[in-house]
Backbone bond lengths (Angstrom), bond angles and torsions (degrees), N, CA, C in turn:
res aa  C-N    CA-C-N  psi(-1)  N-CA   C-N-CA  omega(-1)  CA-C   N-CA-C  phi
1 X - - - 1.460 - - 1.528 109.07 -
2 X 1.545 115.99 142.72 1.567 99.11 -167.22 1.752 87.89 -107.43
3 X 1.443 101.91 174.39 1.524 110.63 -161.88 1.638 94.35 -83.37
4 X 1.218 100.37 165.66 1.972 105.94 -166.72 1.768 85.52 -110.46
5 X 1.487 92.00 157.98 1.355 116.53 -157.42 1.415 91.55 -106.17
6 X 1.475 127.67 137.58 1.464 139.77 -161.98 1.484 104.53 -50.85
7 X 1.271 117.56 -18.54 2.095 99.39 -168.25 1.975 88.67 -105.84
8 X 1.508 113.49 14.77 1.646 114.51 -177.82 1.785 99.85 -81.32
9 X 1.859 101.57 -55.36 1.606 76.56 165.59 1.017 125.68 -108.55
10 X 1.035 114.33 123.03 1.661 125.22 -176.80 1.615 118.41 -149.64
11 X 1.729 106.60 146.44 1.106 150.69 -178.15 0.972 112.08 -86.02
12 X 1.821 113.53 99.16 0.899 102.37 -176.96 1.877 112.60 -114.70
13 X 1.661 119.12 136.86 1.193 126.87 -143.93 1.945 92.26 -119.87
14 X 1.396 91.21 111.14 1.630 105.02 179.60 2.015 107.51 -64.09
15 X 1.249 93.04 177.39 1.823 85.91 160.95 1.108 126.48 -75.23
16 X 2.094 102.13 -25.41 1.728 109.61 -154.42 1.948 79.54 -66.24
17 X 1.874 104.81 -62.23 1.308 99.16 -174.09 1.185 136.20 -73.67
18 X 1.286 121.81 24.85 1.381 107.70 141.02 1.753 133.05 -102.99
19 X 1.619 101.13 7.57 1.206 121.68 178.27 1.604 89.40 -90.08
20 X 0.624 135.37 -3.20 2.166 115.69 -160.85 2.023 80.65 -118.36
21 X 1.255 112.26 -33.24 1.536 117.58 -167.34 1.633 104.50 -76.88
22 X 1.381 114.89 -32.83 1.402 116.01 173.50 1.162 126.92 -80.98
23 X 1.694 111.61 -18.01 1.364 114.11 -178.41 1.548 109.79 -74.84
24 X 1.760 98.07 -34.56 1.474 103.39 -168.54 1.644 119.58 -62.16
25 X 1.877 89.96 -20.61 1.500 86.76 -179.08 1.384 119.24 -78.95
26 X 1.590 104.20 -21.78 1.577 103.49 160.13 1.612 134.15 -51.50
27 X 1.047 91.92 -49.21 1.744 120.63 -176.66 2.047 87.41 -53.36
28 X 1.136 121.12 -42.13 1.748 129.37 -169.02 1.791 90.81 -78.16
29 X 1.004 113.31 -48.57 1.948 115.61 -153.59 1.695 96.98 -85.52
30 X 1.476 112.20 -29.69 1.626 105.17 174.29 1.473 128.21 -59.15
31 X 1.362 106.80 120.49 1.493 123.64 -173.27 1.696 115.43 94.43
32 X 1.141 113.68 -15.00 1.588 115.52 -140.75 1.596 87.44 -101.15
33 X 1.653 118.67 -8.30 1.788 111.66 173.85 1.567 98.55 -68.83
34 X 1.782 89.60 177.81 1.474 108.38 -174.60 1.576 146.00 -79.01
35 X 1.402 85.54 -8.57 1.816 124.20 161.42 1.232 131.88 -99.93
36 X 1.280 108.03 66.52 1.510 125.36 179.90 1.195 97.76 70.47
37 X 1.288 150.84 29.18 0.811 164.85 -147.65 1.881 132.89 56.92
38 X 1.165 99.97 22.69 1.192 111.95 176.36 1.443 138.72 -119.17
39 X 1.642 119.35 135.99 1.668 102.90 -149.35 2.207 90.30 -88.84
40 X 1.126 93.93 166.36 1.456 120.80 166.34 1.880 113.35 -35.61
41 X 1.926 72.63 -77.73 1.543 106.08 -174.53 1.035 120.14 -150.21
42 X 1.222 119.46 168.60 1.500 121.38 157.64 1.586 113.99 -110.51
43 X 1.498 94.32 145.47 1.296 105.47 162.70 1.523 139.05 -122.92
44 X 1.131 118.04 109.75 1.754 115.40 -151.22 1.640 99.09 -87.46
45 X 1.271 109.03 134.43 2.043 104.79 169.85 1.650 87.98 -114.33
46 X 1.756 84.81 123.45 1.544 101.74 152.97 1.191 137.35 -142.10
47 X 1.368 102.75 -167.99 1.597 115.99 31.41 1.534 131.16 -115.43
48 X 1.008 120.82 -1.03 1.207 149.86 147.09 1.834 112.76 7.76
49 X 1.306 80.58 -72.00 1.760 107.09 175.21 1.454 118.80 -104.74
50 X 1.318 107.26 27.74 1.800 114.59 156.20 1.758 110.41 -75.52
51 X 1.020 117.54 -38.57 1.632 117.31 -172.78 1.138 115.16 -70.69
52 X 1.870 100.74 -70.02 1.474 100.01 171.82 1.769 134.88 -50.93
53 X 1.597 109.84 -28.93 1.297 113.06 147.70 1.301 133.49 -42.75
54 X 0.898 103.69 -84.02 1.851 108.72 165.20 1.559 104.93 -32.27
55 X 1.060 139.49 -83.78 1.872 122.40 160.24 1.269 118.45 1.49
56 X 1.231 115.38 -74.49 1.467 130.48 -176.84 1.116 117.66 -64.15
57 X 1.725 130.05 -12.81 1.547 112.59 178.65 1.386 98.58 -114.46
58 X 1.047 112.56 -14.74 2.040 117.59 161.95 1.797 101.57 -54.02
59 X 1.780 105.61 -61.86 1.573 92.43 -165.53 0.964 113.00 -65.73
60 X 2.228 125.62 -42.22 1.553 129.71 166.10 0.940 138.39 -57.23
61 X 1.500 119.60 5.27 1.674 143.79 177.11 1.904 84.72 49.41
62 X 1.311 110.81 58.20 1.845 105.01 166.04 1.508 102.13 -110.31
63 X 1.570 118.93 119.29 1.380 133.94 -176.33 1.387 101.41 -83.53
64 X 1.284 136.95 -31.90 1.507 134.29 -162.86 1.740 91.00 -100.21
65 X 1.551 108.29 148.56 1.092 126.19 -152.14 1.335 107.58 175.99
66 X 1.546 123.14 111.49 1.279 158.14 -168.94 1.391 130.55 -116.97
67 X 1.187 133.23 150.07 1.338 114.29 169.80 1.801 120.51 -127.94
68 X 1.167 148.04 125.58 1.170 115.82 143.12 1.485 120.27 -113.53
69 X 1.473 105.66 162.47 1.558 130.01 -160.72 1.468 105.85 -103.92
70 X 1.291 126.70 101.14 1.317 131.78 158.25 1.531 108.05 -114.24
71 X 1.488 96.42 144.49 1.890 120.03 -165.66 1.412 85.90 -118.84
72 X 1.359 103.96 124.46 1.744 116.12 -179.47 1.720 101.66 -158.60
73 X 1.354 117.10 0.44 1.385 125.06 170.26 1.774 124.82 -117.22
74 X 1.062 127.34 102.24 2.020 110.30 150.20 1.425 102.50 -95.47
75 X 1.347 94.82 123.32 1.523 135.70 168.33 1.722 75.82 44.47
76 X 1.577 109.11 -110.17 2.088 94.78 -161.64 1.401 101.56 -114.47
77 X 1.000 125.52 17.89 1.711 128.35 141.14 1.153 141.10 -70.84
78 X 1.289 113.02 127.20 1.665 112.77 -147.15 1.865 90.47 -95.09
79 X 1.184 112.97 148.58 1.502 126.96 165.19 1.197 124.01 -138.76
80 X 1.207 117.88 171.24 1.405 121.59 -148.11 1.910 96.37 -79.34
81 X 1.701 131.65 130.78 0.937 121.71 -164.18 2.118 115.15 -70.28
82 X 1.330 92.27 164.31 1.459 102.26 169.18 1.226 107.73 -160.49
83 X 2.012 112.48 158.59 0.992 115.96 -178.78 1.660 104.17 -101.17
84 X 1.567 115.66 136.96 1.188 109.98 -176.55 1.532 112.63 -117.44
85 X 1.746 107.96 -0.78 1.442 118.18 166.16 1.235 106.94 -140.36
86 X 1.328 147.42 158.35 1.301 142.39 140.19 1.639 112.97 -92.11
87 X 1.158 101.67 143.18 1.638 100.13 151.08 1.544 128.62 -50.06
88 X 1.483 125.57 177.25 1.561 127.79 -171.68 2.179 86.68 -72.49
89 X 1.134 104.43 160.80 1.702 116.36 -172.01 1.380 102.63 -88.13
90 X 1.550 96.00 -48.23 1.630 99.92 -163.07 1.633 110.77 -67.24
91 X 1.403 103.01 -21.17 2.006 112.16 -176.72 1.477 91.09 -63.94
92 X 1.383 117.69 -77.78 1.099 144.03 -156.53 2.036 119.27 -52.80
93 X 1.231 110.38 -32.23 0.754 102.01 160.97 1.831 114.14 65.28
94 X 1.929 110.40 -138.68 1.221 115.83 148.07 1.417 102.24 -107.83
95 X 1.333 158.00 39.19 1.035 156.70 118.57 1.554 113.06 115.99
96 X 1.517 102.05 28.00 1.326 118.09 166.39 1.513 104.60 -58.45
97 X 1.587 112.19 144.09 1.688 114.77 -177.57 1.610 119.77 53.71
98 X 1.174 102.26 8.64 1.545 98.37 -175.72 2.006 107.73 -113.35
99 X 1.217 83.06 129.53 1.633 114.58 -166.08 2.225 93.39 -81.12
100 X 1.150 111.34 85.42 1.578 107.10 173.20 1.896 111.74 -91.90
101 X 1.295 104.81 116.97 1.256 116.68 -149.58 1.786 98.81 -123.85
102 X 1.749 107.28 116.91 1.430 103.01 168.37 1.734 120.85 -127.05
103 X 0.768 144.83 -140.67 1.290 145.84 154.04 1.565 115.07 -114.07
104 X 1.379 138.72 3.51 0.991 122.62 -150.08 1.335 94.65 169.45
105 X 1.743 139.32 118.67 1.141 121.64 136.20 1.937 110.74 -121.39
106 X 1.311 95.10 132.06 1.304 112.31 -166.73 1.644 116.59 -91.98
107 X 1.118 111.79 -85.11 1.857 115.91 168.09 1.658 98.90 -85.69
108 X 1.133 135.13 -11.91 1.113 127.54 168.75 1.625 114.18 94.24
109 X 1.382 134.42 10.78 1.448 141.05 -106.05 2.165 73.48 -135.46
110 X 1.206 124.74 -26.24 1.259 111.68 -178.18 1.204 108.94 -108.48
111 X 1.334 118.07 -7.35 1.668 115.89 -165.77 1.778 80.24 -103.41
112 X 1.280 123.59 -47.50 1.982 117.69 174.76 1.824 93.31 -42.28
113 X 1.000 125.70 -52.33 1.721 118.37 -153.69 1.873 91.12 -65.12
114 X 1.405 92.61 -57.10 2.063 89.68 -170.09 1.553 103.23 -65.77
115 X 1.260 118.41 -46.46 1.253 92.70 169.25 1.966 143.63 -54.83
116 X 1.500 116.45 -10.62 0.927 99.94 -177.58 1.725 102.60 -96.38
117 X 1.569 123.06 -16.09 1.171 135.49 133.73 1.690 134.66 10.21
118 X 1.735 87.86 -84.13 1.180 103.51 152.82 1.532 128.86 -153.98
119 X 1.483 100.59 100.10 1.708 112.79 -163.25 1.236 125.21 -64.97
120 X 1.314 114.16 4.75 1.965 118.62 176.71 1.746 109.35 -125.39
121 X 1.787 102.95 23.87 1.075 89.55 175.94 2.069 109.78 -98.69
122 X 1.253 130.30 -163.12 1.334 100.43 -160.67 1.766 70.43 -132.92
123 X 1.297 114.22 152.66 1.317 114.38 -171.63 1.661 112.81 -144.84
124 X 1.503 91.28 110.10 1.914 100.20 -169.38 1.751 99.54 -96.38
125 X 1.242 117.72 177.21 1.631 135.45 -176.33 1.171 87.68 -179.55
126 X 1.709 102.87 134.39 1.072 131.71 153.06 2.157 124.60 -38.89
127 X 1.544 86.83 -58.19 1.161 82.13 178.67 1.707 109.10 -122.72
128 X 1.876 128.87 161.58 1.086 109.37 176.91 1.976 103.27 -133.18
129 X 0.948 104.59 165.09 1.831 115.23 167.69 1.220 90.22 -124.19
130 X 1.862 105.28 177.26 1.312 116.47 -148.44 1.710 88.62 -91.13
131 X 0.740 111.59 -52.08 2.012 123.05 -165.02 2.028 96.94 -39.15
132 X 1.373 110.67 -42.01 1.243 106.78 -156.72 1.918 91.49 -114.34
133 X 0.898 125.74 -6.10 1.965 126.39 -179.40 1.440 84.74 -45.88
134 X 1.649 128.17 -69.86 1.727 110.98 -148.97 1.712 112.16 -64.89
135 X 1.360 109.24 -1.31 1.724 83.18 -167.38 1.964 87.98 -107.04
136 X 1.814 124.49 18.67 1.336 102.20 169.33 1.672 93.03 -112.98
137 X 1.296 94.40 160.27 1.499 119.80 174.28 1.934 116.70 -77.77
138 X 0.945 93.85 -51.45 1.834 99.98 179.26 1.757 99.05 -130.50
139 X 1.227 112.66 170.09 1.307 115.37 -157.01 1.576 97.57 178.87
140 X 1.531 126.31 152.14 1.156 136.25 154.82 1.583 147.90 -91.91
141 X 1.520 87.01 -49.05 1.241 88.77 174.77 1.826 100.59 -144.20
142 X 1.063 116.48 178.54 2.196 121.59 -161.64 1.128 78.95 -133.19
143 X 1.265 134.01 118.60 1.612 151.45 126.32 2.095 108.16 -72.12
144 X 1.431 101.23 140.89 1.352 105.05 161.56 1.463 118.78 -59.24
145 X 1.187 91.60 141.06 1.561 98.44 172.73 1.726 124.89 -42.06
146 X 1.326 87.60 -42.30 1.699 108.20 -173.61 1.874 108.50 -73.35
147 X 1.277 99.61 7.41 1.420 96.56 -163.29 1.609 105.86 -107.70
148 X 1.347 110.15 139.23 1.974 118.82 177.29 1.547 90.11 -84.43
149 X 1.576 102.88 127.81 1.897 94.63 158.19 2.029 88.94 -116.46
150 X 2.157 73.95 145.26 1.848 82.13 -175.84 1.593 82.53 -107.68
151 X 1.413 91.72 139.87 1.479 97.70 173.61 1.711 114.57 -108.24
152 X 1.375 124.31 152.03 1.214 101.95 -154.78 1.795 117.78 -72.64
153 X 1.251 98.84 7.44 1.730 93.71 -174.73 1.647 98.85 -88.87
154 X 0.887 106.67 -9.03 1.718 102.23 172.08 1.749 125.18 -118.30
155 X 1.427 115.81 35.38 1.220 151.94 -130.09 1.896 85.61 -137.29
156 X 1.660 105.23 159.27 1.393 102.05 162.02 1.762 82.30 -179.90
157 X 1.280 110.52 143.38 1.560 131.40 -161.79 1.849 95.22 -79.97
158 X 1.107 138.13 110.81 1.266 137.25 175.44 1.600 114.99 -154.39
159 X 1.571 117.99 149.58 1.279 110.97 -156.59 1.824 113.10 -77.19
160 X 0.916 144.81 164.82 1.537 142.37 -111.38 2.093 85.04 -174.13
161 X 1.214 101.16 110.30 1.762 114.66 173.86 1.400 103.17 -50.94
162 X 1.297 138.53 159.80 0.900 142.98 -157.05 2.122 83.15 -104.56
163 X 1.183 109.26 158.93 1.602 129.38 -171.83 1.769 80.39 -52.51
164 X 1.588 121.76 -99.53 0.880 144.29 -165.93 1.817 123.97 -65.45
165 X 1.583 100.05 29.20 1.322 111.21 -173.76 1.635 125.28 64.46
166 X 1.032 113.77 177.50 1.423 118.37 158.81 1.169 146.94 -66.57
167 X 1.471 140.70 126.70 1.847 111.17 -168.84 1.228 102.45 -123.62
């Protein structure tokens, strides 16, 4: 059997489910910020964690909303991370009350960069692998390491060979 090529196994994540997966992470992050249970802000790194953000400050009624931009991917090659935006300074602080929100941490290699950034902020993802699980705080669901998740913004509806070919 020859070895499968990284987009062979893969997870693939609809809109409905990643809408029911983001809420849940709300339903986990409600109450549990640092203001009576309530966070500051959010901060989405993308773009990754633009969607699922936006989810999360609809269900957490959080009006403030930030972004920073770290580049740690070409196309499905991983590279060494960088920040290519920061969020506002004065919000951010060391990341007290601040909700850092991605879709995905994988080797963990962009959520290590924001985290040393800002080390008291609390940092959820939708989804986690094993290499990168210890540096998020809340999380939904554990994919294998070995596994591609397609998320649906990089997705496109096209017809699919039948398992056992054609007859």
């Amino acid at each position: 059997m020859s070895e499968r090529l990284p987009h062979e196994k893969g997870f693939h994540v609809s809109w409905d489910q990643l809408h029911r997966d983001a809420r849940a992470l709300s339903w986990r992050l409600d109450g549990r910020g640092p203001e009576d249970g309530a966070w500051r802000a959010i901060v989405a790194i993308t773009r990754g964690g633009l969607v699922p953000a936006m989810i999360l400050a609809r269900e957490l009624d959080i009006r403030v909303i930030d972004t920073i931009s770290v580049k740690s991917y070409n196309h499905q090659e991983q590279r060494e991370a960088q920040v290519t935006k920061g969020p506002q300074a004065a919000l951010m602080g060391d990341g007290e009350g601040i909700l850092v929100v991605d879709d995905l941490v994988d080797t963990g290699k962009t959520l290590e960069l924001v985290r040393k950034l800002y080390p008291k902020a609390h940092f959820a993802t939708v989804y986690a692998k094993p290499k990168g699980r210890p540096l998020v705080d809340t999380y939904i669901t554990e994919v294998s390491q070995d596994t591609w998740i397609f998320f649906p913004w990089d997705m496109a509806l096209q017809y699919v060979q039948p398992y056992r070919g054609a007859d």
